[in-house]
C-alpha positions as semicolon CSV with decimal commas, in nm:
position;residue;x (nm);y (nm);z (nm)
1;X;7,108;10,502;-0,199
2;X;6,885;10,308;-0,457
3;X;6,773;9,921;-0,421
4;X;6,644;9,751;-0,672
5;X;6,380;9,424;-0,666
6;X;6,279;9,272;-0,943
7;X;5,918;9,101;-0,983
8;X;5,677;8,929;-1,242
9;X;5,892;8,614;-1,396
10;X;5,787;8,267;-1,401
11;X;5,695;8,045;-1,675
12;X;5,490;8,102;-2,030
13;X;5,471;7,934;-2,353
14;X;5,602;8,056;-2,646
15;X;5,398;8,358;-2,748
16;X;5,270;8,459;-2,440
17;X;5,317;8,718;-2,256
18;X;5,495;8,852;-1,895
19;X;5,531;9,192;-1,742
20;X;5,822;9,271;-1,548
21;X;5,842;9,505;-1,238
22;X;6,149;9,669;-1,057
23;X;6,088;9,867;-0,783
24;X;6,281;10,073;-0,616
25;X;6,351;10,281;-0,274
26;X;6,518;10,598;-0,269
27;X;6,362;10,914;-0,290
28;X;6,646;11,009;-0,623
29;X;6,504;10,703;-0,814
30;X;6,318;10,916;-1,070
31;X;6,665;11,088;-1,206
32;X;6,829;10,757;-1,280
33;X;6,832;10,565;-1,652
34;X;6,694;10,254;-1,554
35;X;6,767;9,950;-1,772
36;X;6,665;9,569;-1,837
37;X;6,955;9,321;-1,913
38;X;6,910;8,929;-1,920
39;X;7,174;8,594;-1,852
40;X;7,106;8,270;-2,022
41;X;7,331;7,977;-1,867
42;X;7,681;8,000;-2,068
43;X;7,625;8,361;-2,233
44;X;7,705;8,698;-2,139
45;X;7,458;8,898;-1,956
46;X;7,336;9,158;-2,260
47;X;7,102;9,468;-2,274
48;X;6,794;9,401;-2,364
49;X;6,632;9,778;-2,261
50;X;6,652;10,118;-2,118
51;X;6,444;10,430;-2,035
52;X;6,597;10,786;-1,942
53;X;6,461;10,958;-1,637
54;X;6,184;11,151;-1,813
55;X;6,060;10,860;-1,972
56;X;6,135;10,999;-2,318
57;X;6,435;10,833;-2,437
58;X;6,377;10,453;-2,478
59;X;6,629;10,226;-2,613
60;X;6,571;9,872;-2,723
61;X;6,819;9,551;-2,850
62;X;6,761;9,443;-3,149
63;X;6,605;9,096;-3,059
64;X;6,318;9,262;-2,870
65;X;6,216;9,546;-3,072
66;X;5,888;9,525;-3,164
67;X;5,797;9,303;-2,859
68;X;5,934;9,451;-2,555
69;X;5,805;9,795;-2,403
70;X;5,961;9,941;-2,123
71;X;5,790;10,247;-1,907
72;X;5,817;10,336;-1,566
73;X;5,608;10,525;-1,346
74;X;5,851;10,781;-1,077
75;X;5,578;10,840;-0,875
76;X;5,546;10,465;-0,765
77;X;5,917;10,453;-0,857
78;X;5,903;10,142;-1,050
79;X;5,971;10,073;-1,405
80;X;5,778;9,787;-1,592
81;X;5,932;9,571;-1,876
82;X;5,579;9,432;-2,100
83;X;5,729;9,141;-2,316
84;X;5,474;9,019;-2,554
85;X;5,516;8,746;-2,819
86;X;5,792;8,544;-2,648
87;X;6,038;8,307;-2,757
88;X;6,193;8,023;-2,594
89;X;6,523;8,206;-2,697
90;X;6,398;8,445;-2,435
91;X;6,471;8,257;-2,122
92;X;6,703;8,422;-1,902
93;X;6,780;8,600;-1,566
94;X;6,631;8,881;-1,597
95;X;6,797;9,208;-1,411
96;X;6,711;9,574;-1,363
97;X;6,957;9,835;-1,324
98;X;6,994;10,204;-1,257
99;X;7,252;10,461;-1,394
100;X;7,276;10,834;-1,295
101;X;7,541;10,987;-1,560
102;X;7,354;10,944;-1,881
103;X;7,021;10,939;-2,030
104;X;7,134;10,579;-2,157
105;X;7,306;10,289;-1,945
106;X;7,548;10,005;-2,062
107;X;7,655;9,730;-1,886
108;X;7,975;9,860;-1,748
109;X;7,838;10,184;-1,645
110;X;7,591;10,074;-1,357
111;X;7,551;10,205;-1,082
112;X;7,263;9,977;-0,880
113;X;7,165;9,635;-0,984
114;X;6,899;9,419;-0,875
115;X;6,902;9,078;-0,776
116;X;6,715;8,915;-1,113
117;X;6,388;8,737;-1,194
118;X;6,362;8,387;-1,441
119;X;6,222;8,412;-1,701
120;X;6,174;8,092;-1,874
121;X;5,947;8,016;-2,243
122;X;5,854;7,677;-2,346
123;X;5,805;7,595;-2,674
């Protein structure tokens, strides 16, 4: 079906900046919501952002809006998380997912995950 790889982590300071890749195989990629969610150690893993299959409908948390963009690109079938002006609270797993049923995707309505990327800001 769809598999999912994340790509791009590693470690900044605070205020820099990282862009985030998932790519993925299967040739139905481009009519699933993809989202980004993140894990600290200890916490729940939370949405942090999602785009619809046409690329139209973005959806951000409130703790990255303003810094975060998401876009994705069907024809490379990859979708690309840009986080500029980063935080130390910021640090986390980092996972894509992919959801077929709605233009928008939640954390219990998955479908695909991918195995994560750190993310990690130093202060």
């Amino acid at each position: 079906q769809v598999q999912l790889v994340e790509s791009g982590g590693g470690l900044v300071q605070a205020g820099g900046s990282l862009r985030l890749s998932c790519a993925a195989s299967g040739r139905t990629f481009s009519r699933y919501t993809v989202g980004w969610f993140r894990q600290a150690p200890g916490k729940e893993r939370e949405f942090v952002a999602s785009i619809s299959w046409t690329g139209i409908l973005t959806y951000y948390a409130d703790s990255v809006k303003g810094r975060f963009t998401i876009s994705r690109d069907n024809a490379k079938n990859t979708v690309y998380l840009q986080m500029n002006s980063l935080k130390p609270e910021d640090t986390a797993v980092y996972y894509c997912a992919a959801a077929s049923a709605s233009p928008v995707i939640t954390l219990n309505k998955v479908d695909y995950w991918g195995q994560g990327t750190q993310v990690t800001v130093s202060s």
